[in-house]
VEXSE-811214 format. One record per atom (N, C-alpha, C): x negated, y negated, z negated. Coordinates in steps of 0.2 Angstrom, whole numbers, plus 5000, padded with zeros to 4 digits. Atoms other than C-alpha are relative to their C-alpha. Layout:
<recs>
XYZ...
</recs>
This chain:
<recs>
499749955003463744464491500049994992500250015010464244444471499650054998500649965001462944504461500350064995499949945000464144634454500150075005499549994994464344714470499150055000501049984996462244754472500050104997500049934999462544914460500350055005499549954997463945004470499649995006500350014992462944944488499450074996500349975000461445034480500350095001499849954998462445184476500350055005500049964994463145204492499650015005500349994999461645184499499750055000500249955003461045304490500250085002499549964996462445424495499850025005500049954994462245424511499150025002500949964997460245464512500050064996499949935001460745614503500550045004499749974993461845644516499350025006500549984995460445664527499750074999500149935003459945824516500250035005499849975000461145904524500149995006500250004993461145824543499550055003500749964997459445904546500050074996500249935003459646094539499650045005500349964997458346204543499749985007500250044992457646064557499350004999500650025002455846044559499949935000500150085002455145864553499749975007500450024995454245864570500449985006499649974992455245924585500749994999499250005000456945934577500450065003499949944999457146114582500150034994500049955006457746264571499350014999500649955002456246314560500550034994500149965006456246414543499849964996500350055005455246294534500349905003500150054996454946124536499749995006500250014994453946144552500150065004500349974998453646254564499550015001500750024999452146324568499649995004500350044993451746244585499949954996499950075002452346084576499449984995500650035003451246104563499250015001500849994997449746154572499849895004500450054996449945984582499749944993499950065006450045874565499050005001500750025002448145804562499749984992500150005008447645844544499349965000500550035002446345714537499750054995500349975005445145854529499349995001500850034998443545814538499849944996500650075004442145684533500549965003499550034998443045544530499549924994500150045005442645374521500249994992499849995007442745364501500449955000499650055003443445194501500549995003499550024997444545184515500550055004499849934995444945364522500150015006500150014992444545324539499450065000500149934998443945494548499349955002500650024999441845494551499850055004499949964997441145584563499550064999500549965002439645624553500050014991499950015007439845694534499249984997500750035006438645584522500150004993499949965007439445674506500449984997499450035004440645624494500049944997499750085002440245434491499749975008500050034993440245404511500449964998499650064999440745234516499849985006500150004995440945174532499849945001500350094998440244994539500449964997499550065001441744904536500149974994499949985006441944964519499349984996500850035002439944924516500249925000500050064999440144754523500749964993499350055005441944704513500250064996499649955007442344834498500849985002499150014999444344884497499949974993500250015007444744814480500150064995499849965003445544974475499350064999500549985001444145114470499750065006500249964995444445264482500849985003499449984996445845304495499950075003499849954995446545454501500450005004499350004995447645504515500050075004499949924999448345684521500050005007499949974995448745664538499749915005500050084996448245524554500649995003499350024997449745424559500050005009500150004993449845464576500850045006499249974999451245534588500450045000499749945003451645684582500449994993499750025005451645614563500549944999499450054999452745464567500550015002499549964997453945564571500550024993499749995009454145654550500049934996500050065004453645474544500249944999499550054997454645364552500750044996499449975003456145494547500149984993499950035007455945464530499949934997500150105000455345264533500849975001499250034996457045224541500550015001499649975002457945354541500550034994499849975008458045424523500050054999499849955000457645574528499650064994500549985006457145684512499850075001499949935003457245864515499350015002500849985000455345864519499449944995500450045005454745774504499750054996500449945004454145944495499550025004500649974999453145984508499549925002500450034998452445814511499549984995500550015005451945784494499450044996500849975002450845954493499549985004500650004995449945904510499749934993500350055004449745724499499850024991500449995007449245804481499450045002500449984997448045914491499449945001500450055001447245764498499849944993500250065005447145654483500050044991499949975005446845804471499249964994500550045004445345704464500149954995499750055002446145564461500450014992499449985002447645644455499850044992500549975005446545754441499849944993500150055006446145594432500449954998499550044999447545504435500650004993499450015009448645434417500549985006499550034999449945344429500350015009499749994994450745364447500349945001499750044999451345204454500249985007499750014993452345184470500149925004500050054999452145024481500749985002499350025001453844944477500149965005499850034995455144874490500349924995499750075003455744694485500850025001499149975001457644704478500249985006499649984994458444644493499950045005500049934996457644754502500250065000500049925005457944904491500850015000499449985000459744854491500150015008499849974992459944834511500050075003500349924996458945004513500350034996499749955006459645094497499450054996500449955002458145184495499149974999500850014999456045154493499950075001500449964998455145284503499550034996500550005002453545264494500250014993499849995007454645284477500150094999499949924999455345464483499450045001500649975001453445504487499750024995500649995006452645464472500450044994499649985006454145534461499750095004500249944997453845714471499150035001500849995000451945704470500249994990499949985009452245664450500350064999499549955002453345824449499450065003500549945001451945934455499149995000500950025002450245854450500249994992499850005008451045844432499649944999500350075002450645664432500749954999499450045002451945524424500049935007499950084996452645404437500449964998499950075001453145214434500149975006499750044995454245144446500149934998500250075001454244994438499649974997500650035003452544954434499949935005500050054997452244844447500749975004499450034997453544724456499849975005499950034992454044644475500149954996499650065002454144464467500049945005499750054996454144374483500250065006499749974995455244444498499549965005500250014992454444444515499950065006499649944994454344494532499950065001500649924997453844664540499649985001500650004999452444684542499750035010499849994993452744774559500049965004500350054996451744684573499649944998500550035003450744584564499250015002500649994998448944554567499950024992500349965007447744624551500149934995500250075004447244434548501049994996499450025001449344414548500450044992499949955005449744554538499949994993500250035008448544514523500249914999499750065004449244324522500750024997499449995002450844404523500450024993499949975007450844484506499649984994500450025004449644384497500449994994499650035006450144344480500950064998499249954999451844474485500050054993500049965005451544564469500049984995500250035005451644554450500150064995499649935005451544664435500349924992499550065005452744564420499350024995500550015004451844524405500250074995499649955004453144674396499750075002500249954997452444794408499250024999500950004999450444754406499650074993500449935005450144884390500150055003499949914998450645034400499850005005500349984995449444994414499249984998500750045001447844914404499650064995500549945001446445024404500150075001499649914996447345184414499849995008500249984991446845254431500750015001499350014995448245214442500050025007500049994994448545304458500649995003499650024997449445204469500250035007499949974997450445284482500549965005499850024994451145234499500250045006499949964996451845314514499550015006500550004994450645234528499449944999500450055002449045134525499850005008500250034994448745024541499349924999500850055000447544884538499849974993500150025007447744894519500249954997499650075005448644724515500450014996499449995004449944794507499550014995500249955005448944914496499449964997500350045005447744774492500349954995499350075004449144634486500150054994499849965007449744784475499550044995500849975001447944854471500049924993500350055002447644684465500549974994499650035006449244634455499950084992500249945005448744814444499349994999500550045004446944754441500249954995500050075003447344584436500450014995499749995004448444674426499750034991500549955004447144784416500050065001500349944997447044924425499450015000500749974995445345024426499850015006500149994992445545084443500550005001499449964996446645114456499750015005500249954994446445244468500550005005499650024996447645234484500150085003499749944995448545384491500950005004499750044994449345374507500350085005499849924997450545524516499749995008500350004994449645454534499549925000500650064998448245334540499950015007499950014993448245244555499250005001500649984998446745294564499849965007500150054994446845204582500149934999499650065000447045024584500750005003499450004994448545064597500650024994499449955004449545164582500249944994500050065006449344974571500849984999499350055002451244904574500650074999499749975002452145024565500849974995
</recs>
């Protein structure tokens, strides 16, 4: 495609996932049934709120609370490199249902409420948080889909945590595959190095708490690659907020 062609792709892109707005009126994000809101309240009775003990570093649910700097084995034995993680809901088969919708299908009109259940969860974070950073799709990606999921999150968590987001602080500088079915070992070579912040970009991330944001944390490769391209940046921390967490092994090939 000539590389004047990529804006107008993006725009109509763009287009049609705000058409989606208006596909789904008054549907719930679960069942697809009239609601009033975004759910009903079967639908969201079934949903699985991570509010329990839970791990500080990697938001993996515990079954015993050991206080506000619990970490779980994993997390003991191999540190994330990010500081903490939250996560609002566990991905499982109720939530892959609102998640997927917005992963693939573009669907937005439940993005006000998924970003209170995700400011909720990650109001700690969020509290001290100078910057908002969304983990970026790599341009051809971004043009084929038209949209970054993780970009609409974190723009809609910025608008009610009165935090400043930067979609282009960090960058996708090498294209690769899905990640979908991959083993964990696969997954982390997959994206190794996948990230970069420009040398133009590094004052507006050096010595600022960054809370980096994503839709789904499954074995944290991604959100290390990009954790790591914001350190090596000059970041002081980064905290990781995620609108689900994959909690079984079975729920892994997302």
């Amino acid at each position: 495609m000539p590389s004047h062609m990529h804006p107008i792709s993006i725009a109509a892109k763009r287009a049609a996932a705000r058409l989606t707005d208006v596909l789904w009126p008054g549907r719930s994000l679960v069942s697809g049934e009239p609601a009033r809101g975004a759910l009903s309240a079967e639908d969201f009775a079934a949903l699985t709120f991570l509010t329990g003990p839970a791990c500080q570093s990697c938001a993996r649910p515990q079954e015993v609370d050991l206080g506000a700097a619990a970490m779980c084995a994993a997390c003991l034995t191999r540190p994330p490199i990010w500081t903490r993680a939250h996560a609002a809901l566990a991905y499982d088969e109720v939530s892959r249902v609102p998640v997927l919708g917005l992963k693939r299908a573009g669907r937005r009109d439940g993005l006000k409420v998924m970003a209170n259940w995700m400011v909720a969860a990650g109001r700690e974070s969020l509290e001290r948080a100078d910057v908002i950073v969304p983990v970026p799709l790599h341009y051809f990606r971004l043009v084929r889909r038209g949209y970054n999921q993780s970009g609409w999150l974190a723009s809609a968590i910025g608008a009610q945590a009165g935090v400043r987001v930067d979609h282009g602080l960090v960058n996708r500088v090498r294209a690769t595959p899905s990640q979908a079915g991959l083993s964990p070992r696969a997954r982390h070579r997959n994206v190794r190095g996948a990230f970069g912040v420009s040398k133009r970009a590094e004052q507006r991330v050096a010595g600022k708490s960054v809370v980096l944001v994503d839709d789904v944390l499954t074995t944290g490769a991604t959100l290390k690659a990009a954790s790591r391209a914001l350190l090596n940046a000059g970041a002081a921390e980064v905290n990781v907020l995620v609108l689900a967490r994959v909690v079984k092994p079975d729920d892994i090939a997302i």
